[in-house]
C-alpha positions as CSV (number, residue, x, y, z in Angstrom):
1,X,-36.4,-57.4,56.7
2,X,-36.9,-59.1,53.2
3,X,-38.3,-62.6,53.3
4,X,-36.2,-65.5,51.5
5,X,-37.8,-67.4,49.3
6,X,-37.3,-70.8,48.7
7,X,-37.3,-72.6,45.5
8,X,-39.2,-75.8,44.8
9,X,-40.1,-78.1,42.1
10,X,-43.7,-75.8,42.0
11,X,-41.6,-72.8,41.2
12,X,-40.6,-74.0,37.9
13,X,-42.4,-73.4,35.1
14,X,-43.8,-75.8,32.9
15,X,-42.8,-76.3,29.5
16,X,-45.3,-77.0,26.8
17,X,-44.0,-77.5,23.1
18,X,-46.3,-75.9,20.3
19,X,-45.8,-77.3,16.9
20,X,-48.8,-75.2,15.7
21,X,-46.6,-73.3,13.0
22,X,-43.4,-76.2,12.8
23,X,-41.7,-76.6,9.7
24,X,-40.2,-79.3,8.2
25,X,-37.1,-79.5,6.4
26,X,-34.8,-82.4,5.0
27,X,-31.5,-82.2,5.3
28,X,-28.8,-84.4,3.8
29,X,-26.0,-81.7,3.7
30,X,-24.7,-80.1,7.3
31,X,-21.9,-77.6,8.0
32,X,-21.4,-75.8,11.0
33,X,-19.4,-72.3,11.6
34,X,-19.3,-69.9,14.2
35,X,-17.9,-66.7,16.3
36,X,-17.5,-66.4,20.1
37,X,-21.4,-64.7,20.3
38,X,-23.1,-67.4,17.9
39,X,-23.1,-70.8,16.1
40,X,-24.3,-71.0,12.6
41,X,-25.6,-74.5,11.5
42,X,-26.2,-74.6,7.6
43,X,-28.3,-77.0,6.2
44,X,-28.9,-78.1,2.4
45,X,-29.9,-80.5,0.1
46,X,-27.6,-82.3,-2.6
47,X,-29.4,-84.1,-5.5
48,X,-26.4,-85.7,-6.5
49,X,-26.5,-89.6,-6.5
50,X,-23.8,-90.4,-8.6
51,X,-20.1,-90.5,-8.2
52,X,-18.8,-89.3,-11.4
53,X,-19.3,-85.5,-10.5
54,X,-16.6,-83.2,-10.2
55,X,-18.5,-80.7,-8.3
56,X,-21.8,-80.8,-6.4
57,X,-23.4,-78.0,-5.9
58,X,-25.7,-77.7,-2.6
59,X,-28.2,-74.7,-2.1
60,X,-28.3,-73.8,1.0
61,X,-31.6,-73.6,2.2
62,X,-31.6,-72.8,6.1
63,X,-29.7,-71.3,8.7
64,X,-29.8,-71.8,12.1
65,X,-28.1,-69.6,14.7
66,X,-27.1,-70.6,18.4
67,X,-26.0,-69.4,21.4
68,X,-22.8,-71.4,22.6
69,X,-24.9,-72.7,25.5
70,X,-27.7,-73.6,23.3
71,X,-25.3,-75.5,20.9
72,X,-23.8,-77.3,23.6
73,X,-27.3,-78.4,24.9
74,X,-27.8,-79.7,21.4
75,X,-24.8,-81.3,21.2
76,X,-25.7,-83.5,24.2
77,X,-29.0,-84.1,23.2
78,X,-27.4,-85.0,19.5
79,X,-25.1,-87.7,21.5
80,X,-27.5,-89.4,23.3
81,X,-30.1,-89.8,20.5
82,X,-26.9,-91.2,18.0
83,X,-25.6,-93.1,20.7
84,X,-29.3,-95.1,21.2
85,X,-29.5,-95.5,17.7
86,X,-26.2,-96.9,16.8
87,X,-27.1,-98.9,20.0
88,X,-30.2,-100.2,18.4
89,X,-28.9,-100.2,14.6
90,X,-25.4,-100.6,14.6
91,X,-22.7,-98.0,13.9
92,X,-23.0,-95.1,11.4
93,X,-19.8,-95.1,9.4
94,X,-19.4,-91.6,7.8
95,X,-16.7,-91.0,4.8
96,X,-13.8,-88.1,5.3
97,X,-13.9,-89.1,9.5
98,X,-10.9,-91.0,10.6
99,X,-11.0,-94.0,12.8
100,X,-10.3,-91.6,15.7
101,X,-13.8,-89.7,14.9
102,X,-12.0,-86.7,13.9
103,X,-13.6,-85.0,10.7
104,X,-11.7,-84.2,7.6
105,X,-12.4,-80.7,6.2
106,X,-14.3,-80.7,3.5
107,X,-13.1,-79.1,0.4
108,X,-15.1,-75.7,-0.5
109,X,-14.7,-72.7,-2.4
């Protein structure tokens, strides 16, 4: 007869971060895409600071790909980090997103 075993907090394993070989990147430029199997988060820097360009060109200079479930997790963790800072430094107002929080699309080619 096979023996049950029971799960407790010592069966988990413990998780250790290691930054030894962390990059890091700045990012003011985000757009996100996806298929059913994968999310694609594309990240880039403008160096465009004034407003009379007719086109800004941003190079694209990392990709990161997602599960669904690992996107999800990061949109959580996303949510409650924005929602203590705008708690601690007021509200981030974004241009193209409507009062409703609903995102313009962005014009491309």
């Amino acid at each position: 007869m096979a023996r049950e075993q029971q799960t407790t907090t010592n069966d988990i394993p413990t998780l250790r971060w290691d930054d030894a070989n962390m990059q890091s990147r700045y990012a003011n430029v985000v757009q996100v895409t996806g298929t059913r199997e994968e999310i694609a988060i594309l990240l880039g820097t403008h160096k465009v600071w004034h407003k009379e360009v007719k086109e800004v060109v941003v190079p694209l200079e990392e990709r990161v790909l997602l599960n669904p479930h690992a996107a999800k997790r990061l949109l959580l963790q996303l949510s409650i980090m924005l929602r203590a800072y705008e708690t601690r430094y007021g509200a981030i107002s974004l241009d193209g997103v409507s009062a409703t929080g609903t995102p313009e699309p962005l014009a491309t080619k």
